[in-house]
C-alpha positions in Angstrom: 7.5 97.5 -9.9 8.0 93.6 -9.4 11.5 92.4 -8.9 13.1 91.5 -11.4 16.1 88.9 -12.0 20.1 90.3 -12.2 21.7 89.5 -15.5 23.9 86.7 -13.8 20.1 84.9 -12.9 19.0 85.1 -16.0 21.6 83.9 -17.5 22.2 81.4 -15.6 18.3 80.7 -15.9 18.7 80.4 -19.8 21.8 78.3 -19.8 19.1 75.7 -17.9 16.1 76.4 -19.8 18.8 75.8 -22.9 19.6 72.4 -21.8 16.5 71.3 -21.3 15.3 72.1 -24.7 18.5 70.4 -26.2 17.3 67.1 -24.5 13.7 67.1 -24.8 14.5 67.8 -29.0 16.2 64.8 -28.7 13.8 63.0 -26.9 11.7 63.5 -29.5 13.7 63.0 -32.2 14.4 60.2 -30.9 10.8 58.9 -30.1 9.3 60.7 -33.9 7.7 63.4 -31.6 7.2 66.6 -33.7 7.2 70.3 -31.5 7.9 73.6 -32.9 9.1 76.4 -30.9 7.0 79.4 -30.5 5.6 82.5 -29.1 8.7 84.7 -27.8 11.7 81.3 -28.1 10.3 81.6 -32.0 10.4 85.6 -31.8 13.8 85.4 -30.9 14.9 82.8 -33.0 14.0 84.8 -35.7 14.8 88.6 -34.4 17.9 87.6 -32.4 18.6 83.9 -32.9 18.2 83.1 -29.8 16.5 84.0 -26.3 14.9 87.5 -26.7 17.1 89.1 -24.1 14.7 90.1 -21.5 12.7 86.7 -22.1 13.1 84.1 -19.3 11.2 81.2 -20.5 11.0 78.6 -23.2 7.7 77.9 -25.3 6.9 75.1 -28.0 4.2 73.7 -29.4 3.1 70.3 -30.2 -0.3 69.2 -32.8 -2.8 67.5 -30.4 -1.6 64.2 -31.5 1.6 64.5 -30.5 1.0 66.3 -27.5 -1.3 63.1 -26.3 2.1 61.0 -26.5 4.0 63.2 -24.6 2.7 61.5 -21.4 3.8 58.1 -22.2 7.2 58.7 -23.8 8.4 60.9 -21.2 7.4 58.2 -18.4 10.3 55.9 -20.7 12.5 58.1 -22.2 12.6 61.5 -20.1 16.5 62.0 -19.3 17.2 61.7 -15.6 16.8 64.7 -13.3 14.0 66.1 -15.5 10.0 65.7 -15.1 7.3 66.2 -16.9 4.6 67.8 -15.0 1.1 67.5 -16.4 -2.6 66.8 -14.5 -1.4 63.5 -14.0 1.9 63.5 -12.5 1.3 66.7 -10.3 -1.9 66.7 -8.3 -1.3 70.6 -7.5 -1.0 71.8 -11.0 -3.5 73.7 -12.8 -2.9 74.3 -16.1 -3.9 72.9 -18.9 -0.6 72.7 -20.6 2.6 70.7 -19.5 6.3 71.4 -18.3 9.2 69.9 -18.3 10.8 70.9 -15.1 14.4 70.5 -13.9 14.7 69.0 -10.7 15.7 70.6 -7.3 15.4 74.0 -8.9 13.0 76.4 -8.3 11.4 79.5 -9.9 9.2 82.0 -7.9 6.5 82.9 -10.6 4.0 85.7 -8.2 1.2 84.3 -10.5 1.7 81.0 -8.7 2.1 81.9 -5.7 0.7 79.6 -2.7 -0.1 76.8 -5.6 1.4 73.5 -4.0 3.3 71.9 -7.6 6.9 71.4 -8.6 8.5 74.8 -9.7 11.5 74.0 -11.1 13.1 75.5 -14.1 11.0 74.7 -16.9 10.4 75.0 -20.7 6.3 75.2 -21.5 4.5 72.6 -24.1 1.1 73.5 -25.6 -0.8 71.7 -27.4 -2.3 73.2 -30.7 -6.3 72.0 -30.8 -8.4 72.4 -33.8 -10.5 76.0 -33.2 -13.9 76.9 -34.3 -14.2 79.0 -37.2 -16.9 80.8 -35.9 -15.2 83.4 -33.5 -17.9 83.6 -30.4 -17.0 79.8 -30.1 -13.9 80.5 -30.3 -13.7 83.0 -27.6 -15.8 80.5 -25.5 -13.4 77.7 -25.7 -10.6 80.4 -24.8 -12.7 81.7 -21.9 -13.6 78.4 -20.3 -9.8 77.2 -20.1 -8.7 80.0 -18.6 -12.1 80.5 -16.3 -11.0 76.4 -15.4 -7.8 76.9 -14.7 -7.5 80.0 -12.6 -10.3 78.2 -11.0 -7.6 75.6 -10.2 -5.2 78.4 -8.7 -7.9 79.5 -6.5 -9.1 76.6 -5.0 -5.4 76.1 -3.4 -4.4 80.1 -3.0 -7.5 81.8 -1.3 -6.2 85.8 -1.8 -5.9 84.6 -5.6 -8.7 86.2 -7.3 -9.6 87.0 -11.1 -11.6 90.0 -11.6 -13.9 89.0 -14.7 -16.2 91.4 -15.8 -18.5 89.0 -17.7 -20.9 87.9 -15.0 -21.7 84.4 -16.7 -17.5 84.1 -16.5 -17.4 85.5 -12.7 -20.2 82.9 -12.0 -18.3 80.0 -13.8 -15.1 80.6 -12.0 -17.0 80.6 -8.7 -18.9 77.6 -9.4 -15.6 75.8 -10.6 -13.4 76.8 -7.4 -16.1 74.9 -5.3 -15.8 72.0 -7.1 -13.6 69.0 -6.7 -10.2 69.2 -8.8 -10.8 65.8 -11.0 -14.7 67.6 -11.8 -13.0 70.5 -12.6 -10.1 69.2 -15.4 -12.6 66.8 -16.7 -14.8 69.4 -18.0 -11.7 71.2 -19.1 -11.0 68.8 -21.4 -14.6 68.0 -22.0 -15.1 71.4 -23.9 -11.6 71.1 -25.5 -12.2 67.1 -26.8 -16.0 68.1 -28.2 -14.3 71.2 -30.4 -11.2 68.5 -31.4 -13.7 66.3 -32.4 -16.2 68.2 -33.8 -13.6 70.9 -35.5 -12.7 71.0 -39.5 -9.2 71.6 -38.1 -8.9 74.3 -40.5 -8.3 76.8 -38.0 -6.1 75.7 -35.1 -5.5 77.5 -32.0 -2.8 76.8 -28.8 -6.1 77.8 -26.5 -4.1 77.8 -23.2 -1.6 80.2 -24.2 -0.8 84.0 -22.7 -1.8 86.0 -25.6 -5.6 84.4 -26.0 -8.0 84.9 -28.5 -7.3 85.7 -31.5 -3.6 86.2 -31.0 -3.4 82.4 -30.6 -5.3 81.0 -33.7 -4.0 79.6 -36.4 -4.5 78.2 -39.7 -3.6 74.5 -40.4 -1.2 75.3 -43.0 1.3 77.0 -40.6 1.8 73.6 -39.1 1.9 71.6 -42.2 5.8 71.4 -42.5 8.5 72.4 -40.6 11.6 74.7 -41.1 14.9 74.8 -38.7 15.8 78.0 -37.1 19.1 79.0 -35.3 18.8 79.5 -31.8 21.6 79.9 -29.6 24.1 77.4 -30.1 21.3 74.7 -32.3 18.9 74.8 -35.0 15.4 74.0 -33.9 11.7 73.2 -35.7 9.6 76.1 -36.6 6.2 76.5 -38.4 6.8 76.8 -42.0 4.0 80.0 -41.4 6.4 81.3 -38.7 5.8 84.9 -40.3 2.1 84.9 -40.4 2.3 83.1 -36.8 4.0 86.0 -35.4 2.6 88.5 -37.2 -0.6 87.2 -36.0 1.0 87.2 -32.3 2.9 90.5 -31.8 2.0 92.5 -35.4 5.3 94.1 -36.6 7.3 91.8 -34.7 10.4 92.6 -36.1 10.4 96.2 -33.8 11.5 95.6 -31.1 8.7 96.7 -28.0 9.5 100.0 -25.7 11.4 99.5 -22.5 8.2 99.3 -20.3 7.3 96.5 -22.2 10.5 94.6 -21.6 9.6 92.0 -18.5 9.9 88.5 -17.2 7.8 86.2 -15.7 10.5 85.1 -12.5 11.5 87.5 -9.4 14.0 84.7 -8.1 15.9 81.2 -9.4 17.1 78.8 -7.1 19.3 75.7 -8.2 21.0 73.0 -6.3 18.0 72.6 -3.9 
């Protein structure tokens, strides 16, 4: 079993991850940026409100067209001491997602381990992309994210490895992990900007997320308006469909999961680097 963090890290861990959430709400309040939380931080507003209490991250969401601003606000309007970490900004990261990371801190995520990036505390931004109704596109636009990214983790950690068992997938990733990194995110975002385009946007989808297909599809009226949730010592935007999203996510997500199932993503925190 994987080390785990002692209460006083993980609280101490939260406490951060809290803080940066209360400024990047204001941030975009301030700058008409709409997010919702999500995922476990809109579990636990709902089941606990506030952090599940095993959970050691942060997740919200953002529509694509927000999301695409995120870059250019944050360069003007992020607090000090806080940085956004996308493609651009941090030639070692792989995702196709973004952070905003807490400077001279650090997290050791195994997953991650031997990729050259920033690792300081963080909370996680997704965008939601419009989905193809039909579900084999779906699943492909799911699959070549993930193929693309871990293709990204690879090329910098060589003992990294992901075992696919689709042979057109095994062959992708290969392929990818040879190729330079800019090759690699532009087709990335290639597959992702033909489905945007192309897309109803009926069914939406946060394609880069940890649960994957279908757990991460949703329909466009989820997002339509927001509600506020208490978490923790604020109230904070939610999906109107927060009970479909989650139902969708974790099925009856009001019982609470067996204590086998209770895990975090961090073995250590550092802070005051």
């Amino acid at each position: 079993m994987e080390e785990q963090l002692s209460e006083k890290e993980l609280a101490d861990l939260k406490a951060k991850e809290l803080d940066i959430l209360v400024k990047f709400d204001r941030m975009c309040k301030e700058n008409n940026l709409r997010y919702f939380i999500t995922a476990g931080t809109l579990l636990g507003a709902v089941r606990h409100k506030g952090f599940i209490p095993w959970d050691d991250d942060i997740d919200v969401v953002m529509l694509r067209k927000d999301f695409n601003r995120l870059n250019r606000v944050c360069s003007k309007a992020l607090p000090e001491g806080l940085f956004l970490q996308d493609k651009k900004n941090d030639k070692g990261y792989p995702f196709h997602f973004d952070k905003i990371r807490l400077d001279n801190t650090e997290v050791v995520d195994p997953f991650l381990e031997g990729v050259n990036m920033h690792k300081g505390i963080y909370i996680d931004v997704f965008p939601v992309d419009k989905c193809p109704e039909n579900n084999k596109l779906a699943q492909f636009m799911f699959k070549w994210v993930s193929t693309t990214s871990y293709a990204l983790i690879a090329k910098q950690n060589k003992d990294f490895d992901f075992d696919y068992t689709k042979k057109s997938a095994r062959m992708l990733y290969h392929f990818m992990i040879k190729m330079p990194r800019g090759f690699v995110i532009a087709m990335r975002d290639f597959v992702v900007g033909i489905f945007n385009v192309f897309c109803s946007g009926k069914k939406l989808c946060t394609v880069s997320g940890a649960h994957g297909f279908p757990r991460e599809t949703y329909k466009s009226e989820w997002f339509e308006e927001k509600i506020m949730l208490p978490f923790e010592s604020g109230e904070y935007p939610a999906p109107k469909g927060y009970d479909s999203l989650l139902t969708n996510m974790y099925g009856d997500y009001m019982k609470p999961p067996e204590d086998d199932e209770k895990s975090g993503h961090f073995t250590s925190v550092e802070s005051d680097k």
